[in-house]
Backbone bond lengths (Angstrom), bond angles and torsions (degrees), N, CA, C in turn:
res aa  C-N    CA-C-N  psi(-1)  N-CA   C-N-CA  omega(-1)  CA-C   N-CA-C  phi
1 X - - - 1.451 - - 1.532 108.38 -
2 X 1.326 118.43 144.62 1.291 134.81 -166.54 1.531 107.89 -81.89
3 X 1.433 129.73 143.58 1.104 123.09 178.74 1.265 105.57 -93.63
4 X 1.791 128.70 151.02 1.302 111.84 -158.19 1.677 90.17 -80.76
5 X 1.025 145.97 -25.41 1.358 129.31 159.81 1.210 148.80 -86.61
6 X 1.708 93.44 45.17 1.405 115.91 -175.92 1.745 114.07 -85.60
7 X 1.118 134.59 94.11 1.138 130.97 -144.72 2.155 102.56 -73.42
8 X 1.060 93.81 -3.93 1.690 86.74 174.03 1.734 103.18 -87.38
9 X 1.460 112.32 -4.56 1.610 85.18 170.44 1.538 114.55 -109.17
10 X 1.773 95.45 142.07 1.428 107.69 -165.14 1.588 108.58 -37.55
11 X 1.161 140.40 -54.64 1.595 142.86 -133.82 1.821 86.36 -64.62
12 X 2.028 89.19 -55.38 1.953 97.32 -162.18 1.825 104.03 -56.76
13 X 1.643 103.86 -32.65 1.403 90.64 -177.37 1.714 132.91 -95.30
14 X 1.363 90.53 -0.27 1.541 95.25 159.05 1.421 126.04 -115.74
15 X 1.193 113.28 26.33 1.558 125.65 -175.84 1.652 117.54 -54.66
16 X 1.117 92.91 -20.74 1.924 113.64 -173.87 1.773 95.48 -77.58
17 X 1.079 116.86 -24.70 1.788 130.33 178.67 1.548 100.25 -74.57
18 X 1.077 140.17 -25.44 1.316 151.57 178.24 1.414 119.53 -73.04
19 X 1.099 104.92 -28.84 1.729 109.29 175.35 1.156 122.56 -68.14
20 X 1.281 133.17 156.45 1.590 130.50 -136.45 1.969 78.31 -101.27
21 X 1.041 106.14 -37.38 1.593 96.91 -163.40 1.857 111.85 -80.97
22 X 1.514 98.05 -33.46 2.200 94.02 147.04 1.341 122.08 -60.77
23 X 0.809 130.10 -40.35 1.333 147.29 173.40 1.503 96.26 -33.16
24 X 1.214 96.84 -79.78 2.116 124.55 -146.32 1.266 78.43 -65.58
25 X 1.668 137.56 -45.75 1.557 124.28 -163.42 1.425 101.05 -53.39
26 X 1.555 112.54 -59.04 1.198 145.04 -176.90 2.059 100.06 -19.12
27 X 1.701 87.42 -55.19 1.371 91.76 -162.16 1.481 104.38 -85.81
28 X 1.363 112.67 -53.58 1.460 106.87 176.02 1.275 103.44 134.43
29 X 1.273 122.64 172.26 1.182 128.84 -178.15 1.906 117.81 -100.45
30 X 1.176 102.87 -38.71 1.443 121.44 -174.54 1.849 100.23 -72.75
31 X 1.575 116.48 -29.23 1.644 108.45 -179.75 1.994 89.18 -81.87
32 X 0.754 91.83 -43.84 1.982 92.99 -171.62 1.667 91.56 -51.01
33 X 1.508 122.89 -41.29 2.069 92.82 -170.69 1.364 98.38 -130.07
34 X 1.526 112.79 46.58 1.268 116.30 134.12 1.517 118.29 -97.50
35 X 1.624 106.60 -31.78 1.699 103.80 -178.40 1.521 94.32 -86.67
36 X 1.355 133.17 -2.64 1.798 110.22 160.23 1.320 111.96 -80.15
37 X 1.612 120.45 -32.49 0.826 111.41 -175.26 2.214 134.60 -58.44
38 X 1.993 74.71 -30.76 1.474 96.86 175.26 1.406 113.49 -75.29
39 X 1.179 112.00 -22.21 1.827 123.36 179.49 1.632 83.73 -71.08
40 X 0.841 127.22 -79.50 2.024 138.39 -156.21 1.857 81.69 -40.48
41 X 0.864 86.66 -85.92 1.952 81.60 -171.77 1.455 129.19 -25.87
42 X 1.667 112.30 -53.32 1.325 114.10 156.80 1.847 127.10 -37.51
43 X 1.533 85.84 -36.09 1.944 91.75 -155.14 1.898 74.03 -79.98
44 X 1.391 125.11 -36.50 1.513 112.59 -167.86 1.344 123.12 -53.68
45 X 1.600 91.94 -47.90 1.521 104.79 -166.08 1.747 101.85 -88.91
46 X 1.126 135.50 -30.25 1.488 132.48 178.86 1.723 111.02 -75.70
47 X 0.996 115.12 -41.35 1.578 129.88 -170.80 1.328 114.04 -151.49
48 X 1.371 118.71 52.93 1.675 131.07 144.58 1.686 136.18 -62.18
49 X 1.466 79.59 -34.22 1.523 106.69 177.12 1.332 114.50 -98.65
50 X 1.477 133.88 3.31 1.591 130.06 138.81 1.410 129.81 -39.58
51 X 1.176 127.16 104.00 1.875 120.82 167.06 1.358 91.23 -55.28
52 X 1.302 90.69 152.78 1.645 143.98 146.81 1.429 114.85 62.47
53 X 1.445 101.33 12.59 2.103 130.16 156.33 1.328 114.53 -81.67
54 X 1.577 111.12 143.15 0.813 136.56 127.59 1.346 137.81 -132.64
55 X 1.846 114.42 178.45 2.010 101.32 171.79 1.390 87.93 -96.87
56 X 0.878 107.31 139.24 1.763 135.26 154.27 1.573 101.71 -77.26
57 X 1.582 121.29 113.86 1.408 131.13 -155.23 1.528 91.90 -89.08
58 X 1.383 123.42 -42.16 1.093 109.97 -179.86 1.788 125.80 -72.94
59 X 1.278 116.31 -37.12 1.151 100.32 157.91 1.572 153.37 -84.99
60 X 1.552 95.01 2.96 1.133 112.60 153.02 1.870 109.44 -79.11
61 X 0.929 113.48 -32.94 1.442 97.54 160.60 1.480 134.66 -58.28
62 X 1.283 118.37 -18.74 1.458 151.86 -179.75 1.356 106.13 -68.00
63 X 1.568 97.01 -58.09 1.777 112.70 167.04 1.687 121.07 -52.13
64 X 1.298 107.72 -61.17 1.425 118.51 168.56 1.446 125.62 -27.43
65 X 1.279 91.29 -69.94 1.643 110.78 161.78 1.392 121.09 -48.64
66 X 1.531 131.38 -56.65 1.181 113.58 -175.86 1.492 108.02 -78.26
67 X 0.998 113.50 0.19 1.466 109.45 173.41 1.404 111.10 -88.60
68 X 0.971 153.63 -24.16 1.636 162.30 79.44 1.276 85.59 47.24
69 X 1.415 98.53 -103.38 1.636 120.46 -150.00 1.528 94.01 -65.64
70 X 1.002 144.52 -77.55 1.362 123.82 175.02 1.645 122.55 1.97
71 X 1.165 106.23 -80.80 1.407 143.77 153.40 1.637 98.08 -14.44
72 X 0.721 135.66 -63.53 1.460 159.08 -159.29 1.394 113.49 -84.94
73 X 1.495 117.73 -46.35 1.564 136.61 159.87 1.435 114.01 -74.56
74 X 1.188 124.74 -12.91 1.399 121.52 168.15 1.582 112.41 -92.67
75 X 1.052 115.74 -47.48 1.431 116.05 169.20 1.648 124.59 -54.65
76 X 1.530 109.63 -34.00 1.741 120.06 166.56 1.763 103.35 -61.90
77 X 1.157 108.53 -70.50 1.416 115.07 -163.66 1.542 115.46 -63.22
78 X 1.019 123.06 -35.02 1.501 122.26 179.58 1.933 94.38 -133.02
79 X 1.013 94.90 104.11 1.945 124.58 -168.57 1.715 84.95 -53.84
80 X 1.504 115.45 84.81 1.430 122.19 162.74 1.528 113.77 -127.85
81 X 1.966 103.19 92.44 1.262 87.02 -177.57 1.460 125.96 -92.06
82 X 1.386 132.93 54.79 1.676 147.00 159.45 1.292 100.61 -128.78
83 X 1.228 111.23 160.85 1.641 102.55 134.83 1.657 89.67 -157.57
84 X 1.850 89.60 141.90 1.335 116.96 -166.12 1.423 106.87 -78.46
85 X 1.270 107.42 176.66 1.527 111.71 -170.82 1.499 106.06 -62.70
86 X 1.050 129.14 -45.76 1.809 145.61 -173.79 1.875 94.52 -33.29
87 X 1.833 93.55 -65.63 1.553 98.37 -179.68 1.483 130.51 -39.26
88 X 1.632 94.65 -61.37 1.324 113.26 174.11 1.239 127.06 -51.68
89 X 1.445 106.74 -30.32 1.593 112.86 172.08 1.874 127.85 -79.19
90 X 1.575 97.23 -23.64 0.994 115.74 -164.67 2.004 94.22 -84.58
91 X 0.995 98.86 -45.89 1.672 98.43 163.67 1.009 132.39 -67.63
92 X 1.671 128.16 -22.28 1.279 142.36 155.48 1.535 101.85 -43.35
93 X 1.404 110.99 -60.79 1.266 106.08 -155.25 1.555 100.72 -85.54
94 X 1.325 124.45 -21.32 1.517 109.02 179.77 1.415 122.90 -79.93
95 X 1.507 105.75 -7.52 1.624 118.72 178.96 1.641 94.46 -84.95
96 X 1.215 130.16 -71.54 1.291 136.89 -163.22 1.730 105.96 -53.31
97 X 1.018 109.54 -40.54 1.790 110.47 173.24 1.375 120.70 -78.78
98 X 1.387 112.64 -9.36 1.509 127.92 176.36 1.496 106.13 -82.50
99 X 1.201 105.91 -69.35 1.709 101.96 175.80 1.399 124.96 -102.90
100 X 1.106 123.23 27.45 1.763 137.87 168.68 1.662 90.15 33.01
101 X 1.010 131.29 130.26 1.347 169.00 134.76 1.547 106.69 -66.84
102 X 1.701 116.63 -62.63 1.526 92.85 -174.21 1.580 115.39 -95.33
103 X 1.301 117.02 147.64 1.441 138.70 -131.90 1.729 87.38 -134.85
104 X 1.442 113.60 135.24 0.857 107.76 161.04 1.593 123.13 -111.49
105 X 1.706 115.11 148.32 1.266 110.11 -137.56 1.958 91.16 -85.11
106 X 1.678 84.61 162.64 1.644 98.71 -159.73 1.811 99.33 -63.72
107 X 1.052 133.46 152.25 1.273 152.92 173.05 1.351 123.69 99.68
108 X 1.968 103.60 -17.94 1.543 119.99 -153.38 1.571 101.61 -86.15
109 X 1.152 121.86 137.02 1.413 127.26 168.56 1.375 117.00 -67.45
110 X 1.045 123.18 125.97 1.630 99.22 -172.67 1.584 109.05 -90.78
111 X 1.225 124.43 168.49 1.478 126.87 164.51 1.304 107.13 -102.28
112 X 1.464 124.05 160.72 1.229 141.59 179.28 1.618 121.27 -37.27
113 X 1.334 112.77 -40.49 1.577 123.38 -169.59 1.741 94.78 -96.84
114 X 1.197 124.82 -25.89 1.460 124.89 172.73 1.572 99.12 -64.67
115 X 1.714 140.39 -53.97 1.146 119.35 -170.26 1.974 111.04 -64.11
116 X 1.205 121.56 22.98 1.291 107.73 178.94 1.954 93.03 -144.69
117 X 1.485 109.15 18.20 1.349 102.99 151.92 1.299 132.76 -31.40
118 X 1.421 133.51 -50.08 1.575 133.75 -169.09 1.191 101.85 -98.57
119 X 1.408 128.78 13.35 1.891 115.63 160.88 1.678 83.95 -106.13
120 X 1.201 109.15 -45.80 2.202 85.72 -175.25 1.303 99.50 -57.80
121 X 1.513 148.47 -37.57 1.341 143.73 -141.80 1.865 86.76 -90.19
122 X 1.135 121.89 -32.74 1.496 138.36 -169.96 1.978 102.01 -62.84
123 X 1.762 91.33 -53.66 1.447 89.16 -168.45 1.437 97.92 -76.20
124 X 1.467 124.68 -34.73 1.287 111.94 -168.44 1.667 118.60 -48.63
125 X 1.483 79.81 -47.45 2.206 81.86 178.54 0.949 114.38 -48.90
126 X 1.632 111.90 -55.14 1.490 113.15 -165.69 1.297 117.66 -62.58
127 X 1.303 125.90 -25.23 1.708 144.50 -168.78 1.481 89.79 -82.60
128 X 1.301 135.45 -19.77 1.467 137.98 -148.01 1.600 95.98 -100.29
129 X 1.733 114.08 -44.89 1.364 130.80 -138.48 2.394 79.59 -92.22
130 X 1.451 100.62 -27.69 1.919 90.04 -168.86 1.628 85.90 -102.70
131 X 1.422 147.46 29.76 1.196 133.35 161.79 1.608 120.76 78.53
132 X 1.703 102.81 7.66 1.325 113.74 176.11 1.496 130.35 -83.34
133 X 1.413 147.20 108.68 1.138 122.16 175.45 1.457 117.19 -112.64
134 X 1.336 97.09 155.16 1.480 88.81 169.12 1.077 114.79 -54.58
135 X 1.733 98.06 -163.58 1.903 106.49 -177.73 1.590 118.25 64.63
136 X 1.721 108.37 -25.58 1.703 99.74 -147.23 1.642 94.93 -93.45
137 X 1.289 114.97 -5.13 1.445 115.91 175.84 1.400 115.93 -114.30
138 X 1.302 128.95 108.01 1.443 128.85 -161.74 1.667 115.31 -93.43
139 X 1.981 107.13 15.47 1.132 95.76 -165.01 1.701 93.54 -113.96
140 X 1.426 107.14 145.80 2.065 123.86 -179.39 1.513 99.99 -45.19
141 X 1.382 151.88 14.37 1.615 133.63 169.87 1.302 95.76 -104.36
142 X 1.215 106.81 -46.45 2.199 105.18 175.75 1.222 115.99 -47.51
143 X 1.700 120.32 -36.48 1.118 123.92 -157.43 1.509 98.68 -81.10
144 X 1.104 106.90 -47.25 2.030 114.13 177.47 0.913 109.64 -63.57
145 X 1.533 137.85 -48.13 1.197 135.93 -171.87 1.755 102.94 -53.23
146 X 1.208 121.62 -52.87 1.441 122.25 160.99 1.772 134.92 -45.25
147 X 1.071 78.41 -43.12 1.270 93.49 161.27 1.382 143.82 -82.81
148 X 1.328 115.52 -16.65 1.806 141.80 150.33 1.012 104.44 -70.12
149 X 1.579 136.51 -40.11 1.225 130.18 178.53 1.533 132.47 -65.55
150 X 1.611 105.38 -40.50 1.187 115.32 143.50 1.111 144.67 -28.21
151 X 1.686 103.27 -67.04 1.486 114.58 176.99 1.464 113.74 -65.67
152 X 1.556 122.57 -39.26 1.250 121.28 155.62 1.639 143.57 -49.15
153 X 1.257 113.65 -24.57 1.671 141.82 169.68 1.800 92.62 -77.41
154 X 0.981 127.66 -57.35 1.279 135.15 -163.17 1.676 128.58 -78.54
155 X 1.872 96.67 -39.32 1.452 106.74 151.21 1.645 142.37 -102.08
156 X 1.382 105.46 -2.35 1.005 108.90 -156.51 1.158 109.67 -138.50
157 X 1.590 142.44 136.78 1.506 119.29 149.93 1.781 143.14 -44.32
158 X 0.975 112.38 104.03 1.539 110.87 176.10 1.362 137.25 -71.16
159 X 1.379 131.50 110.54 1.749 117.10 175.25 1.107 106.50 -57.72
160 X 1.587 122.09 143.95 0.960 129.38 168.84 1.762 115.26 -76.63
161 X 1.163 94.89 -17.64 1.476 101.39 -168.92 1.329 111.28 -91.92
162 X 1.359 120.16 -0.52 1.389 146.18 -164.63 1.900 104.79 -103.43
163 X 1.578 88.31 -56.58 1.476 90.98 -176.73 1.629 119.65 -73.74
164 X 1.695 100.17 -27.80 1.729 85.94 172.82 1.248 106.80 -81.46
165 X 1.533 163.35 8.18 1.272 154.14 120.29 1.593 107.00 -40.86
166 X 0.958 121.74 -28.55 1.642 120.11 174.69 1.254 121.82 -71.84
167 X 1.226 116.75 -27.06 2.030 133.11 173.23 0.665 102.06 -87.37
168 X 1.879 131.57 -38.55 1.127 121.77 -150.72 1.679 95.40 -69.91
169 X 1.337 97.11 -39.27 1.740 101.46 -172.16 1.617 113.51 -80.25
170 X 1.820 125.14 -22.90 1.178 114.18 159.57 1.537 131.42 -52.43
171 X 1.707 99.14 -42.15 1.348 133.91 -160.63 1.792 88.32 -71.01
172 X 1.218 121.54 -21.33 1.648 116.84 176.32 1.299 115.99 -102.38
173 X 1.548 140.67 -19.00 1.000 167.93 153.24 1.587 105.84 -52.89
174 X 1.425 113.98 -23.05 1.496 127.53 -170.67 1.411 96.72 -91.81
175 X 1.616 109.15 -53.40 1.476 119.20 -172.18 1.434 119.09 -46.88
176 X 1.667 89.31 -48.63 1.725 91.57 -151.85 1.592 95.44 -127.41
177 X 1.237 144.59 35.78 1.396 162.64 118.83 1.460 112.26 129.84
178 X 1.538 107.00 148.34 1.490 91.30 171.91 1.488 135.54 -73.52
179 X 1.703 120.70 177.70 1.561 109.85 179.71 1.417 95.31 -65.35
180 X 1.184 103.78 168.87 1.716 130.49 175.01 1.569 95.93 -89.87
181 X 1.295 135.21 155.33 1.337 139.50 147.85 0.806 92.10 -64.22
């Protein structure tokens, strides 16, 4: 057995690859504010028309980033060189519900469905990133399924590895139609 400071094993000797700021070089600057940019649009076009919200650019940048390096730490540690949209989405949404980006603005009272703004703003991306939108399914299991998801982002810890098996199977349910009640 390897000592963890055995410098011939990869993890101890590339540990300096782990840092959020190798990382971000790694990734770049231009993929980091194109996917804010695509976040800003989502939060526009899904929830523009919310009072007394906004995204806070910088911590949605916060989001971006750890979704990066995440991203980046999953691919080192378990040798996955893609990751499909399911993933990507599923980290979208666990970064953005982790550190809420949208902020509600100072003086505004919030209403009930405003304190769970950044898990809808969460699913919206992610629903955005597999080609899903709301609205486009008019039948009561879509609507819960959204709505479990919520309450789950909001109360509970989520696997990530759990939830992209969960798109993966919405994201097919999308394709090829939903159940009937």
């Amino acid at each position: 057995m390897k000592s963890p400071n055995n410098e011939d094993d990869p993890v101890f000797s590339d540990h300096q690859k782990f840092g959020a700021k190798d990382i971000l070089a790694r990734v770049g600057s231009d993929r980091i504010k194109r996917r804010m940019l695509f976040l800003t649009e989502v939060f526009r076009q899904d929830m523009g028309d919310w009072n007394g919200i906004y995204l806070n650019q910088y911590i949605l940048r916060v989001a971006v980033e750890s979704y990066f390096c995440d991203i980046y730490r999953l691919k080192f540690f378990r040798p996955v060189t893609w990751t499909d949209t399911h993933k990507k989405a599923a980290f979208t949404i666990k970064w953005l519900s982790k550190v809420h980006p949208v902020q509600v603005r100072q003086g505004f009272e919030p209403e009930k469905g405003t304190l769970m703004a950044n898990e809808y703003f969460a699913i919206c991306a992610g629903m955005a990133l597999l080609g899903v939108k709301e609205g486009q399914h008019d039948n009561a299991w879509f609507t819960r399924y959204w709505t479990n998801l919520a309450y789950l982002l909001h109360y509970h810890p989520v696997s990530v590895e759990s939830l992209s098996s969960e798109l993966f199977l919405l994201k097919t349910i999308d394709d090829i139609g939903t159940p009937k009640e």
